[in-house]
N, C-alpha and C positions, 0 to 999 in steps of 0.2 A: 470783838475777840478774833473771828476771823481775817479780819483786815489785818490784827497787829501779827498773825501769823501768817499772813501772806506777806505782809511788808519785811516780816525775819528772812523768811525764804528767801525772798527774793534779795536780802542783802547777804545772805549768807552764799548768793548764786555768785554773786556778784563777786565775791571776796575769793570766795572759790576759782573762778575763771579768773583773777587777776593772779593769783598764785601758780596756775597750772600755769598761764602766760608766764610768768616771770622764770617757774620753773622748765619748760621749755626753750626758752630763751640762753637759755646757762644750762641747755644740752643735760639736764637732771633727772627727765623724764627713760624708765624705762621701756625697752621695744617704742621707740620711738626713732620714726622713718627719719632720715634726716630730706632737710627742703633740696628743692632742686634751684634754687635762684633765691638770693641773698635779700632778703627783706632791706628799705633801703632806710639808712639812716633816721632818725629821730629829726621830723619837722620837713622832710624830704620824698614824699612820696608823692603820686603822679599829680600833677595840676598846674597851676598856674606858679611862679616860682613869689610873689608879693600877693598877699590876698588883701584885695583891696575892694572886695564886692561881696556881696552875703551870694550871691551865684556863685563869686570865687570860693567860698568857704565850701557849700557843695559840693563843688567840682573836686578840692582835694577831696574830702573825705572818703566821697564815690570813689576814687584814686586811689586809695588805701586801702576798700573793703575787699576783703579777699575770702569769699564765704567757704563755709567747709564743701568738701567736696563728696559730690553723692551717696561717694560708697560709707561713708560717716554719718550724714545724715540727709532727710526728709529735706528737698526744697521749703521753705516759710519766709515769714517777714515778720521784721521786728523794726519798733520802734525804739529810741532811748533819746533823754532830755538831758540837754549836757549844756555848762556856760563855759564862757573863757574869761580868763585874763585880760588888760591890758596886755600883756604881752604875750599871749595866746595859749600858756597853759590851762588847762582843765580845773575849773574853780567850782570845788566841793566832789562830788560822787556823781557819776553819769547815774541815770535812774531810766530803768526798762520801765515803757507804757503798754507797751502792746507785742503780742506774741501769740502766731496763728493761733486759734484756738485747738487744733485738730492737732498739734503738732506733741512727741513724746517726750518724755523729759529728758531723754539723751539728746534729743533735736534741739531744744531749748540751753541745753547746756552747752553745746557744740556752738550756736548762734551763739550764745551772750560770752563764749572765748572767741570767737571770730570778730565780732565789735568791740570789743575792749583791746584786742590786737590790731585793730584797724584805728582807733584814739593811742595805742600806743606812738604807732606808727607815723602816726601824722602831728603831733604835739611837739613841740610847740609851736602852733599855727603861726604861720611867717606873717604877720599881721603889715600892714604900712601904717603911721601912726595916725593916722585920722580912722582908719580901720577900728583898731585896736581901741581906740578911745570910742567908738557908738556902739561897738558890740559888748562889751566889757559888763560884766554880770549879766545879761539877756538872757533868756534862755532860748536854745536851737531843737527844735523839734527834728530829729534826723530819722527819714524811714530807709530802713536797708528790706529791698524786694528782692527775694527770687523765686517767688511762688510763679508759677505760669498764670500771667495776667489773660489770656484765652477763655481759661475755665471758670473767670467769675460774670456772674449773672448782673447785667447791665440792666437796669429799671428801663431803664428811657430808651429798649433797641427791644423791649417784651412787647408783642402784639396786646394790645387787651380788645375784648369784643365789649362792644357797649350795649 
C-alpha cells in the first residue's frame, strides 16, 4: 500500500512539473522572473551535434541540465530512468529513482522541474542511425549531481584501527 502511494506521488510529481514546465514555457506562470538567455531549441542543446556514443548521449544531456538555482532550492542529486526512440524521442514516462534523502519537498519539486526541462530541452536526441537502432528501448540510468561531493564519507579514505 505504501509503495502504490508513493509510486501516485511521485507520478503525480512528475505531471505536476511537466505542466509547470509547459506552463512556463508559454510565459503563463504568474510573478515569474523572465530568463536571461534563451533556452536553446528542441534537440539542440550543448554537446556533441550527432550522437553517436552512449558518452555522446551523456555529454548532451549534462549540456542541458540546468539545475535550480540556490536561492530556490537545497543543492541534491537526483536520479531518473528514461529510454529513447529510434529516433531519439523519449519512449514512455522518465521515472525518478533516487532523490537526496535529506532533501525538502520544495527541493524535490524544483529538481524534478529542472530534469524534465533538461529532457525537454534535449529531445529529440540527434541520434546517427546505427546510434538510434542499439539504444532504442534500453534504458539510461541518468544521475544529475549538485550535492558537494567534498562532504560525503569515503569508506576506503576512513582510517580503521585493527
Amino acid at each position: 500500500m505504501a509503495a502504490a502511494t508513493r509510486s501516485f506521488q511521485l507520478s503525480a510529481a512528475l505531471s505536476l512539473a511537466a505542466l509547470v514546465s509547459a506552463a512556463s514555457a508559454q510565459g503563463q506562470l504568474p510573478n515569474q522572473v523572465p530568463q536571461q538567455t534563451p533556452a536553446p531549441p528542441p534537440g539542440q542543446g550543448q554537446g556533441p551535434a550527432q550522437v553517436n556514443t552512449i558518452k555522446d548521449v551523456f555529454q548532451k544531456l549534462y549540456g542541458c541540465w540546468k539545475p535550480p538555482p540556490l536561492s530556490a532550492a537545497t543543492p541534491m542529486d537526483i536520479t531518473v530512468i528514461l529510454s529513447f526512440t529510434r529516433k531519439g524521442d523519449i519512449l514512455g514516462r522518465p521515472r525518478i529513482t533516487y532523490e537526496s534523502p535529506k532533501a525538502s519537498d520544495n527541493d524535490r519539486l524544483a529538481y524534478r522541474v529542472a530534469v524534465m526541462e533538461a529532457l525537454q530541452r534535449c529531445t529529440p536526441m540527434p541520434f546517427t542511425d546505427g546510434m538510434g537502432g542499439a539504444v532504442a528501448g534500453h534504458p539510461f540510468s541518468i544521475q544529475f549531481r549538485t550535492s558537494d561531493p567534498s562532504r560525503e564519507k569515503k569508506a576506503w579514505l576512513t582510517p580503521k584501527i585493527l
